[in-house]
C-alpha positions as CSV (number, residue, x, y, z in Angstrom):
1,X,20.5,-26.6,-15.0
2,X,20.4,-23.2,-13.6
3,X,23.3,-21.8,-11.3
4,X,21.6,-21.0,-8.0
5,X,20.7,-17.9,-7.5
6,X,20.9,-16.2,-4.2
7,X,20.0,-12.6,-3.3
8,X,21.2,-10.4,-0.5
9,X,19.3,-7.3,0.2
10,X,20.8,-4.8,2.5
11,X,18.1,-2.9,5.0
12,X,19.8,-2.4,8.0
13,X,20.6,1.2,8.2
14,X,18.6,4.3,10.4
15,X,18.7,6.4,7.5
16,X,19.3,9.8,9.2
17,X,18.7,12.1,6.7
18,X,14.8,11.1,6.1
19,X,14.5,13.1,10.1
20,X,12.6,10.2,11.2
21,X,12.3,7.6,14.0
22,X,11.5,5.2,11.6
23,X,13.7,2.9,9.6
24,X,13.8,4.5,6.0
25,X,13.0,1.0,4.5
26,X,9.8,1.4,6.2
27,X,8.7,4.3,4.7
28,X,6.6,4.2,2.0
29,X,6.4,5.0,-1.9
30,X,3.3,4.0,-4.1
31,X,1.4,2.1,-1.7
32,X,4.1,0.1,-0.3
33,X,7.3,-0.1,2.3
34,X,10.3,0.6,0.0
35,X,12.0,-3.0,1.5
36,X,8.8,-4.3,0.1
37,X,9.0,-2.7,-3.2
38,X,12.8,-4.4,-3.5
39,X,12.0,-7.5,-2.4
40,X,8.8,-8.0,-4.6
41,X,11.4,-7.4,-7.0
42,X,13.9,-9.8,-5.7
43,X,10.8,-12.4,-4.9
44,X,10.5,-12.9,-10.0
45,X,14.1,-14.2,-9.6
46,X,14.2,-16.5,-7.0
47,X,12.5,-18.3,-4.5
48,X,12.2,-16.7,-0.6
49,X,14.3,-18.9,0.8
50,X,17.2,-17.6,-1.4
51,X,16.3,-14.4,-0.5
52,X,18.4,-13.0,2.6
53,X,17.4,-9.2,4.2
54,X,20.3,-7.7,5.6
55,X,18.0,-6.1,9.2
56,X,19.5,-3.8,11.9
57,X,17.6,-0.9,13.2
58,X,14.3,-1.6,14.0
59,X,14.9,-5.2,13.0
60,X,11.5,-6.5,14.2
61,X,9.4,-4.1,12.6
62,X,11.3,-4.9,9.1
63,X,10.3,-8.9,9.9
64,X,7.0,-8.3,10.4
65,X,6.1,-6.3,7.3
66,X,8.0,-9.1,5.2
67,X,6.7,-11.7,7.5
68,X,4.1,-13.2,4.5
69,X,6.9,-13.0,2.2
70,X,8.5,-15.9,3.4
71,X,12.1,-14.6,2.8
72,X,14.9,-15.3,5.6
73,X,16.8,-12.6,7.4
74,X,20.4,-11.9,8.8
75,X,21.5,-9.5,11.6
76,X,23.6,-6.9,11.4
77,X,24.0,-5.5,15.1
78,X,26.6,-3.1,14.2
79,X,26.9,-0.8,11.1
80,X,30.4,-1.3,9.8
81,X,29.4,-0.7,6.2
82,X,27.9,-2.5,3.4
83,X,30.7,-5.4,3.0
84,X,30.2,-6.2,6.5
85,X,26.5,-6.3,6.2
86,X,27.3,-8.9,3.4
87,X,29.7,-10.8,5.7
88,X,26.1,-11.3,8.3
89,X,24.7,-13.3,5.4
90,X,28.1,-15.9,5.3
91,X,27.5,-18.4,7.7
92,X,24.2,-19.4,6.0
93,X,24.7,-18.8,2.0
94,X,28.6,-19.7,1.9
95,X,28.2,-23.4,0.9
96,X,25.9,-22.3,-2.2
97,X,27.5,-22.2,-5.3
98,X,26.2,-20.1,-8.3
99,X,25.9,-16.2,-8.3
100,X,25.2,-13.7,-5.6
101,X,23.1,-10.3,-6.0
102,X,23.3,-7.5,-3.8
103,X,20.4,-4.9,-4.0
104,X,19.5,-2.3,-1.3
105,X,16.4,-2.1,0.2
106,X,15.9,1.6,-0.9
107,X,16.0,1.6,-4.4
108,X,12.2,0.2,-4.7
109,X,12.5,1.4,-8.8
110,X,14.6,-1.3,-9.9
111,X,13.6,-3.7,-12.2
112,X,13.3,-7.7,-12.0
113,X,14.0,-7.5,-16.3
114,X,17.3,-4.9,-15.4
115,X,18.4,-7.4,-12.5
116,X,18.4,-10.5,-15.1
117,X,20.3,-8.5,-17.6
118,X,22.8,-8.6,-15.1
119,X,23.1,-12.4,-14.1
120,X,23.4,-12.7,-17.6
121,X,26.2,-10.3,-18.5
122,X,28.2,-12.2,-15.5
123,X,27.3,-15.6,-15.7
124,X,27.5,-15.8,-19.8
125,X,31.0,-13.6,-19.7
126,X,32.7,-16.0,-17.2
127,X,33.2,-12.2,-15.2
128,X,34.0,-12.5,-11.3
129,X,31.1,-9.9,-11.3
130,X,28.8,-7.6,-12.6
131,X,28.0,-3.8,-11.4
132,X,25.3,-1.7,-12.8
133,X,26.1,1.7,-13.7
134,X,24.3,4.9,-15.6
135,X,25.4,8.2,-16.7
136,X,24.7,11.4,-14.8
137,X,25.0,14.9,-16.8
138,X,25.9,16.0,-13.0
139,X,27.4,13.1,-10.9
140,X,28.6,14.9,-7.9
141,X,28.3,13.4,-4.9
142,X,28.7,9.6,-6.8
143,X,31.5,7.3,-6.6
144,X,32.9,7.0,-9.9
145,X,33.1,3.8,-12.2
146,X,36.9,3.9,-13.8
147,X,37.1,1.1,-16.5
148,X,40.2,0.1,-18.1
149,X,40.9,-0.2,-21.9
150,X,39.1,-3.1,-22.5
151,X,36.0,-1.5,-20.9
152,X,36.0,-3.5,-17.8
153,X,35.5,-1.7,-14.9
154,X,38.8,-1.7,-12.4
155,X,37.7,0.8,-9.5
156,X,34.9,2.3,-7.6
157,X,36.2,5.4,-6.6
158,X,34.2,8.1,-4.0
159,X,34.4,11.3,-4.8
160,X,36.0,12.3,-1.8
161,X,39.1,10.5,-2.7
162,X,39.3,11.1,-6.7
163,X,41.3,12.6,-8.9
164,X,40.4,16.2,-10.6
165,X,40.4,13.6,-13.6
166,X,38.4,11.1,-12.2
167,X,36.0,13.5,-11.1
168,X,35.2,14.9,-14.6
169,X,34.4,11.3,-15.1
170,X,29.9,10.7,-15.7
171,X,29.8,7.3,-15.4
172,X,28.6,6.5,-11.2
173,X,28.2,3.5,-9.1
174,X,24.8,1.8,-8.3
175,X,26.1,0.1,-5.7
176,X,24.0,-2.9,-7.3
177,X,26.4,-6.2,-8.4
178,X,26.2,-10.1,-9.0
179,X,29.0,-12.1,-8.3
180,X,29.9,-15.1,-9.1
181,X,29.5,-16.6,-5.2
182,X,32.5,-18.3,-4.4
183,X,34.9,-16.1,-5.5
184,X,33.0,-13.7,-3.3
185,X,33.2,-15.7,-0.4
186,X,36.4,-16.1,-0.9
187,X,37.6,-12.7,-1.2
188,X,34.8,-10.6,1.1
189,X,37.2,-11.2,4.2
190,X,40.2,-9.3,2.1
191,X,38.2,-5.8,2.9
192,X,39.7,-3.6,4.9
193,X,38.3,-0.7,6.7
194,X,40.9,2.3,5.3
195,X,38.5,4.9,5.2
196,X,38.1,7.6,7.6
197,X,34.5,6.2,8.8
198,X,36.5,2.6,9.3
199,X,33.9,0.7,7.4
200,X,34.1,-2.5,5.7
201,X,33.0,-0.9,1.6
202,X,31.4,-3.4,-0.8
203,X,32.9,-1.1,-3.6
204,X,36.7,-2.0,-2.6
205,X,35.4,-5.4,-4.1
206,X,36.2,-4.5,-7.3
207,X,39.8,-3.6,-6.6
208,X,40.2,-6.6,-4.9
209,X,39.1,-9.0,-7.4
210,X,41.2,-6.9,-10.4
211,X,43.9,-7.4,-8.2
212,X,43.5,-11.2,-8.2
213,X,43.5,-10.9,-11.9
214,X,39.5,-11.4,-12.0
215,X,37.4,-9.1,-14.4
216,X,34.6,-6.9,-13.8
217,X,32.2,-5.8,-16.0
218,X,29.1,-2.8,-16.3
219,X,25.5,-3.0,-16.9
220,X,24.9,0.8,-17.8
221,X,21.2,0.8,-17.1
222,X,18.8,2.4,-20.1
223,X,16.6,4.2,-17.5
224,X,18.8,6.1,-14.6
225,X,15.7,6.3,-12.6
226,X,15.3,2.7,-12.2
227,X,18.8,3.2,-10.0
228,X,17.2,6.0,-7.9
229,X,18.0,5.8,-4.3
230,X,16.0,7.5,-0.9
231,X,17.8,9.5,1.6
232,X,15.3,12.0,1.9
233,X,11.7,12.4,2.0
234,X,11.8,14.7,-1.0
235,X,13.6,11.8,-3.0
236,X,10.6,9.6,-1.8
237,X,8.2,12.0,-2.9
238,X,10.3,12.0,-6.2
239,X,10.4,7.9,-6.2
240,X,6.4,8.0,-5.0
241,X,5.7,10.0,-8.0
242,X,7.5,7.9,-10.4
243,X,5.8,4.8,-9.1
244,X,2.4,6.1,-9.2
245,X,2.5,7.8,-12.7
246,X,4.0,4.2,-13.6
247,X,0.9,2.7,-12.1
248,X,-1.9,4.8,-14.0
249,X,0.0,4.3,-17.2
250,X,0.0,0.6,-16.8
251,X,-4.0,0.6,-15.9
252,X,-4.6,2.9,-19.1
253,X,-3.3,0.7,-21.6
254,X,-4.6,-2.0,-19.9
255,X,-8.3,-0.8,-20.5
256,X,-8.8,1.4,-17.5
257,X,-10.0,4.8,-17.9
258,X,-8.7,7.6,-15.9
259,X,-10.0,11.4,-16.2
260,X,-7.4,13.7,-14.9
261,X,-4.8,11.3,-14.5
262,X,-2.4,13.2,-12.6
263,X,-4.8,14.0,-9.9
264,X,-5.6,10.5,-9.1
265,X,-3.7,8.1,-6.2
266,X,-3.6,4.4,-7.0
267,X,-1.5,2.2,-5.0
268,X,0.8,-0.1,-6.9
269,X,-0.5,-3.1,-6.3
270,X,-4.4,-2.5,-7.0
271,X,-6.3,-4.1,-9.6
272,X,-8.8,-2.5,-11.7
273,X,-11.0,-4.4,-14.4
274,X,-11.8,-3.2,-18.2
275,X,-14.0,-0.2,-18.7
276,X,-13.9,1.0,-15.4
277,X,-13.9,4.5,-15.5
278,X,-12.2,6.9,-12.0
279,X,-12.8,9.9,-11.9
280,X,-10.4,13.4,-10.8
281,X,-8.5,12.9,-7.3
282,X,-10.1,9.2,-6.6
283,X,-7.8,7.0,-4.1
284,X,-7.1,4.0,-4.5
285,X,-5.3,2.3,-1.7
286,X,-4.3,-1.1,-0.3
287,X,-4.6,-4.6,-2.6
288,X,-7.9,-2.9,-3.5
289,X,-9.6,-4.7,-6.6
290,X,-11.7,-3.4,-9.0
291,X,-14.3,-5.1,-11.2
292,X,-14.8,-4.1,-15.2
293,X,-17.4,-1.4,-15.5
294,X,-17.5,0.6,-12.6
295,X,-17.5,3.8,-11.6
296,X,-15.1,5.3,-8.6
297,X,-16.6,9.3,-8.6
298,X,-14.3,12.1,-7.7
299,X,-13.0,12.3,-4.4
300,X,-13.7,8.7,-3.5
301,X,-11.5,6.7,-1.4
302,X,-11.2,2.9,-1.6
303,X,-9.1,1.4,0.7
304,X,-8.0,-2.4,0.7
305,X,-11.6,-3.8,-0.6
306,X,-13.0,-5.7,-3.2
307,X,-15.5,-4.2,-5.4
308,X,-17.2,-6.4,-8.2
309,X,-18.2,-5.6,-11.8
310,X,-21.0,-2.8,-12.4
311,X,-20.4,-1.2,-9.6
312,X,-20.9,2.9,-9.2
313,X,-19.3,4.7,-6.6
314,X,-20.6,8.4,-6.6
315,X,-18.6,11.4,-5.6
316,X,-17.1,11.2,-2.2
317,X,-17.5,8.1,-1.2
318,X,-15.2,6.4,1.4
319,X,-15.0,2.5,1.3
320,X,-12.6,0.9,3.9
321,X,-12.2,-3.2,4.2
322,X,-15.4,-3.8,2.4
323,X,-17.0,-5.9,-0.2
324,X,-19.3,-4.4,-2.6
325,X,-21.1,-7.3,-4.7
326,X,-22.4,-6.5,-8.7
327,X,-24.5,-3.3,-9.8
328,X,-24.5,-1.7,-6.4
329,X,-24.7,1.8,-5.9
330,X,-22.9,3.6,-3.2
331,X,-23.1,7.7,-2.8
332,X,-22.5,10.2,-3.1
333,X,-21.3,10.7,0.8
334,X,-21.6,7.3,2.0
335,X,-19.0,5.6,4.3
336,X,-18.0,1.7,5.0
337,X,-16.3,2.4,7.4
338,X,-14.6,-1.2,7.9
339,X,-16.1,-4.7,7.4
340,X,-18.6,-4.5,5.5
341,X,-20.5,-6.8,2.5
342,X,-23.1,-5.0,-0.2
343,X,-24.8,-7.2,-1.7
344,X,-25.8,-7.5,-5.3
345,X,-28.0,-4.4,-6.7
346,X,-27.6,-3.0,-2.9
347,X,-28.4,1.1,-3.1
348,X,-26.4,3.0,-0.2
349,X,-27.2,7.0,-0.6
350,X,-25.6,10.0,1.5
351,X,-24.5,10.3,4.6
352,X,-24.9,7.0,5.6
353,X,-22.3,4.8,7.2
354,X,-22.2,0.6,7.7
355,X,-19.3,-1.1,10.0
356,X,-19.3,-4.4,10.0
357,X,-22.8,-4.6,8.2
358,X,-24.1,-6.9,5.9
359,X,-26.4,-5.2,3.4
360,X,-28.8,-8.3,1.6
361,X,-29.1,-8.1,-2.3
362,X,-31.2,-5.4,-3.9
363,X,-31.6,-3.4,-0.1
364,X,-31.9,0.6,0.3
365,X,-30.4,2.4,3.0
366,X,-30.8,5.9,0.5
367,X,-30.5,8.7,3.3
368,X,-28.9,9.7,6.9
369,X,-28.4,6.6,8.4
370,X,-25.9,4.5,10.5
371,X,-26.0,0.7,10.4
372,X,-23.2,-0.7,12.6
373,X,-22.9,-4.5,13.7
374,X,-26.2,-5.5,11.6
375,X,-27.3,-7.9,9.0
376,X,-29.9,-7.2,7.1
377,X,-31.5,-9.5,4.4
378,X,-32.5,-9.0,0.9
379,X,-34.6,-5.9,-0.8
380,X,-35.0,-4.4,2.7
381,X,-35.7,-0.6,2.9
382,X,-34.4,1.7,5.4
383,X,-35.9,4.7,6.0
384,X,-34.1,8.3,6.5
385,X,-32.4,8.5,10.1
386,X,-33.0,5.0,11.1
387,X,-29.7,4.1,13.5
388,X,-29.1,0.8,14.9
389,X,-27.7,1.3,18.5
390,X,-25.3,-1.3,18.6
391,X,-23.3,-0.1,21.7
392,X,-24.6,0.5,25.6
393,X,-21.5,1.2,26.9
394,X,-19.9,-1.8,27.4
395,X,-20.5,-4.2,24.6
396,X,-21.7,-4.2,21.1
397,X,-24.4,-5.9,20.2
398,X,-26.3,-7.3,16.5
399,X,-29.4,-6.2,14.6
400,X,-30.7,-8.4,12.5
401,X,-33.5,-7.4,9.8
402,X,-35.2,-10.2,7.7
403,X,-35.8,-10.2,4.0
404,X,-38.4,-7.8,2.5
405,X,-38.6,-5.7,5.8
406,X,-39.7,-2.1,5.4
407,X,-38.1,0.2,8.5
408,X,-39.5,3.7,8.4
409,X,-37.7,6.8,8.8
410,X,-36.3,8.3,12.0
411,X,-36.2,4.4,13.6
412,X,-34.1,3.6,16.5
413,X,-33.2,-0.4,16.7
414,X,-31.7,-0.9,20.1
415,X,-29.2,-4.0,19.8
416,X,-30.0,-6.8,20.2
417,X,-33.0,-6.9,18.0
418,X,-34.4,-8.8,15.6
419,X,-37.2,-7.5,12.6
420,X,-38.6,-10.2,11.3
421,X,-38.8,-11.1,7.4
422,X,-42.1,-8.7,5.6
423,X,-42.0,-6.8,8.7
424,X,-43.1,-3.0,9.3
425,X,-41.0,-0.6,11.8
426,X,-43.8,3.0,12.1
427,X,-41.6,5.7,11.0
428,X,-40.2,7.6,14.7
429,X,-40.3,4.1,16.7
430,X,-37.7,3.3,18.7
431,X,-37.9,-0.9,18.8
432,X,-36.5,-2.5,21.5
433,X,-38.0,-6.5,21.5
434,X,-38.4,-8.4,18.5
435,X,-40.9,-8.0,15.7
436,X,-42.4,-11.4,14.8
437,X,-42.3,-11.5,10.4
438,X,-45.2,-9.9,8.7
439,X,-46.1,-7.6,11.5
440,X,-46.4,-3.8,11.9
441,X,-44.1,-1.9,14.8
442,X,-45.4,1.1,16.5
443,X,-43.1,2.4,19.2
444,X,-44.0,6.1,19.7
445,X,-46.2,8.0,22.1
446,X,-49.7,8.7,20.8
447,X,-49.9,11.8,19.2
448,X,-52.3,14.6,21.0
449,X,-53.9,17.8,19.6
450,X,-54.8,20.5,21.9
451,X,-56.6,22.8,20.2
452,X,-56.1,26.5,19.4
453,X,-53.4,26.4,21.9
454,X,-50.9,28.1,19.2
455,X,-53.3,30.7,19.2
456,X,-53.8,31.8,23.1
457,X,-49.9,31.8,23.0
458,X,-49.6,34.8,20.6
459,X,-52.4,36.4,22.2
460,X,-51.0,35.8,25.6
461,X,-47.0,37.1,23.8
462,X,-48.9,40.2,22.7
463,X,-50.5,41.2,26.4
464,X,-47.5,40.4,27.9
465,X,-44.2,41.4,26.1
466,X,-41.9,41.5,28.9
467,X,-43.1,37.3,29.4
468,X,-40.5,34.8,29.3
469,X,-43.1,31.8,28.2
């Protein structure tokens, strides 16, 4: 049977150098918080009640962003340093036994595969624990990992406090470990804050278990930038980068095609189908998903919707919370603005906009229109410039259109209203009752001819030039 695993995740800190009045785990990289990113992570080890997250500023607004994960939290009301944030965690995780990994909840790069190298170098070597560590050509500014002769690492050392030889030294601290959990527990209270900031340093860990003849032993990462961690927002730019060129490589080999990748923005955790092909500077945001063999045109943005398979999104199209059903056709310039459903074979052409609008199967809305709190049945047509007027001030109110209904151009549907099914709307009418099915609505003023009156007007300009009429 397996040891149990538990992992803690510190996220407490302001994070002062990002200039910000929010928490830095909060901001985001690739579509996502960066706690999130780390505790995705954590989430293909172990299950979320092994998962602790080490909160402190802005506590609340770090539990609700994980609220769905399910993971548990600890409080760390003062910042004293990472092996005090640890310390929060003891009163609930002591009594397990097995192994204990401490991430940081800005270093959203790191790998689940990395993270079980590292239980396994500790658990199958007997080690008191495990540290990751990589090899910088420049390391300033890292504390340094010094190893004895067996390899085994024997200090973490800052660089404010190392020797010229130690500094010269290329191997730094990740500030990532797994230790074997009682021996943790047992220890942790050993720390001692002799530093000038008196904090309680996870690092002096290593010292301490040395001391008490335990070993230590490295992980040097293959990939530094796994290890990359965010203190300002040109690192997360950096890190954002990373994870999105990450993401389009991924949907490349996994069928997708992607013109201009570098211009593109797709959020890490969006889904895209085979054959789909998006086109330069297309967004894709949110847990969109995308079906096999569509189209998303240049300049489109897709944010947190579903569309199916066959779908074509022309050029700058904007799709927010919105469900867009097989072989429709939305653009180029339309907007779903939020809430919406397309049905199957749907046609929505520019410059028109839907909220909360259900579009039936095989309808037409091709030109200048706005259909807001509306459902309209199947293989309608709506003319240019129609506009459902959902809102008088107070309330908002439904259209409803029935199947096969034909609303001409330039019609005004003043909510509520219902068009019934095979229905007519004249083209200009402005419909305020219901229109029973299979009937024609004319809601206009009768047009009237006067007769050469264009002409006595010029006449009349050219008498009188000084006139005003």
């Amino acid at each position: 049977m397996e040891s149990p695993l538990t992992i803690i995740i510190l996220a407490a800190g302001l994070g002062t150098r990002m200039k910000s009045r929010k928490a830095k785990v909060l901001h985001q990289a690739g579509g996502k918080t960066l706690i999130e990113h780390v505790v995705d992570t954590a989430l293909e080890l172990t299950a979320p009640s092994s998962i602790h997250v080490v909160v402190g500023h802005q506590a609340a607004d770090v539990r609700k962003t994980l609220a769905s994960r399910g993971v548990l939290f600890a409080e760390q009301t003062e910042q004293k340093g990472t092996g005090h944030a640890v310390l929060c965690c003891e009163s609930v995780v002591r009594e397990r036994a097995g192994r204990v990994v401490v991430l940081y909840g800005d270093v959203p790069l790191l790998k689940s595969a990395t993270l079980r190298r590292l239980i396994e170098l500790q658990s199958g070597s007997g080690a008191a624990a495990a540290a990751i560590s990589t090899f910088q050509d420049d390391p300033t500014g890292y504390g340094r990992i010094v190893r004895n002769e067996r390899g085994e690492v024997v200090a973490v050392v800052e660089e404010k406090a190392a020797t010229s030889e130690q500094r010269g030294i290329r191997e730094i601290n990740a500030g990532i470990y797994c230790f074997d959990a009682p021996l943790l527990w047992k220890h942790l209270h050993d720390l001692r804050p002799d530093n000038p900031a008196r904090e309680l340093y996870l690092t002096d860990m290593v010292e301490i278990l040395n001391r008490e003849g335990h070993s230590v032993l490295p992980l040097v990462a293959g990939d530094s930038s796994e290890l990359l961690g965010i203190n300002t927002r040109v690192e997360l730019a950096a890190v954002d980068r990373i994870l999105r060129q990450q993401k389009v490589r991924q949907l490349m080999l996994d069928g997708v095609t992607i013109e201009r990748p570098e211009t593109v923005t797709i959020d890490s955790q969006v889904q895209i189908g085979m054959d789909t092909v998006v086109e330069a500077f297309a967004r894709i945001l949110g847990d969109s998903r995308i079906g096999s063999d569509c189209r998303i045109g240049a300049f489109s943005i897709v944010n947190h919707s579903t569309l199916e398979d066959n779908v074509l999104v022309l050029p700058y199209t904007i799709i927010n919370t919105s469900q867009v059903a097989t072989g429709a056709q939305l653009g180029p310039y339309t907007r779903l603005r939020m809430e919406n459903y397309v049905g199957a074979g749907a046609h929505i052409g520019n410059f028109v906009e839907l909220k909360k609008t259900r579009l039936g199967d095989g309808s037409k809305a091709s030109h200048l229109a706005y259909l807001g709190d509306s459902v309209i049945g199947e293989k309608v047509n709506i003319g240019a410039g129609t506009i459902t007027c959902n809102y008088d001030g107070r309330k908002k109110s439904q259209t409803k259109i029935g199947d096969r209904a034909f609303v001409g151009s330039n019609s005004t549907l003043v909510a509520p209203v219902e068009i019934g099914e095979g229905s007519y709307l004249a083209a200009g009418s402005v419909i305020t009752h219901a229109v029973p099915p299979d009937a024609l609505a004319v809601a206009r003023g009768r047009q009237v001819n006067k007769e050469q009156w264009a002409r006595r007007r010029r006449e009349s300009a050219i008498q009188n030039p000084d006139s005003r009429s």
